[in-house]
C-alpha positions in Angstrom: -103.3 112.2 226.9 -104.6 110.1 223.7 -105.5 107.0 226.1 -107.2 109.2 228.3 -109.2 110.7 225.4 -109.7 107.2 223.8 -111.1 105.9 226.9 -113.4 109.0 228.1 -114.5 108.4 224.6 -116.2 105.6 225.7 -115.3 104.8 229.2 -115.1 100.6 229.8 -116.6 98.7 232.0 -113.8 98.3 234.0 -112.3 101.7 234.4 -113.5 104.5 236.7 -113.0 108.4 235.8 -112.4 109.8 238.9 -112.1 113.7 239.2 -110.8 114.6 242.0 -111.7 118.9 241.4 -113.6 120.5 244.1 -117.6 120.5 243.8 -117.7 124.2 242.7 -115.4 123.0 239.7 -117.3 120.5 238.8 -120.5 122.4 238.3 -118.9 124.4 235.2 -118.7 120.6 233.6 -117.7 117.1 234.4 -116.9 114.2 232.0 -119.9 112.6 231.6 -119.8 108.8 233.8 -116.7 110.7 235.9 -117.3 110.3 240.1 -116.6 113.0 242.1 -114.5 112.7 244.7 -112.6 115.9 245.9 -109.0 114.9 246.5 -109.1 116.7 250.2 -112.0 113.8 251.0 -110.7 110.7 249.0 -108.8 109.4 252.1 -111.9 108.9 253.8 -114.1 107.7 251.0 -112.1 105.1 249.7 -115.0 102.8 250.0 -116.9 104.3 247.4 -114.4 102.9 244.7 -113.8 99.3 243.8 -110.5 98.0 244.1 -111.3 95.7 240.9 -111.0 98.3 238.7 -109.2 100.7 236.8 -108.9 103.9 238.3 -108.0 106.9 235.8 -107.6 110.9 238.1 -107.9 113.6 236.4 -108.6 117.1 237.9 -107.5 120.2 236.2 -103.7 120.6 236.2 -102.7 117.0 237.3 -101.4 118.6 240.7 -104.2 117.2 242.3 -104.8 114.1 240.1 -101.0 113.0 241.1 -101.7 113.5 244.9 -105.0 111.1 245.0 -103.0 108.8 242.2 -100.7 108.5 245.3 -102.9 107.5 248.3 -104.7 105.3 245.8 -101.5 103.2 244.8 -100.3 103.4 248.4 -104.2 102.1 249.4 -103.7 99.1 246.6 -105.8 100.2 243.8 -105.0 99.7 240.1 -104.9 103.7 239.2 -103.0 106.3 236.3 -103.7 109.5 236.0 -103.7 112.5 233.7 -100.7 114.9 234.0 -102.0 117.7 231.8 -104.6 121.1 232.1 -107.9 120.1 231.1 -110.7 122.7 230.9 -114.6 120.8 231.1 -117.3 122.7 229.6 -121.3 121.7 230.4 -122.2 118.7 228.7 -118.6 117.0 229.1 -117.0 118.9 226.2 -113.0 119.2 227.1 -109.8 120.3 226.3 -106.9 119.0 227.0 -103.3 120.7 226.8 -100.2 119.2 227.7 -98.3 120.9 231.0 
């Protein structure tokens, strides 16, 4: 939880936030720089992400953020992800609680 905070703080250049919630989620709030990819269409969208970067899921239990860490590492991509319940507000605000 503290690297993922530390690097949505200021995401690097080399790391993708990927949340993998479903559209209607994401229009209560997304992390602001996150892509959007709903974890039901991430098989067939794999081209949208570069495999020379980090990838860091998060959706908003980790239920869904472990499934799409799992066809990413099985597709060859460099990817974590967040196993915890995060709640995004407008404007990116977010809080994060342990599962």
């Amino acid at each position: 939880m503290e690297e993922f905070k530390k690097i949505i703080g200021k995401i690097p250049a080399n790391v993708i936030i990927l949340d993998v919630r479903d559209p209607e989620e994401t229009q209560m709030g997304i992390i602001k720089g996150a892509k959007n990819i709903p974890v039901n269409e991430l098989k067939d969208r794999l081209n949208e992400l570069p495999k020379d970067k980090e990838i860091v899921v998060h959706c908003a239990t980790g239920m869904r953020a472990e499934m799409a860490y799992n066809i990413l590492k099985e597709a060859g991509y460099n990817v974590k992800f967040l196993d915890a319940t995060i709640q995004i507000k407008k404007g990116g605000k977010y809080k994060i609680t342990e599962n």
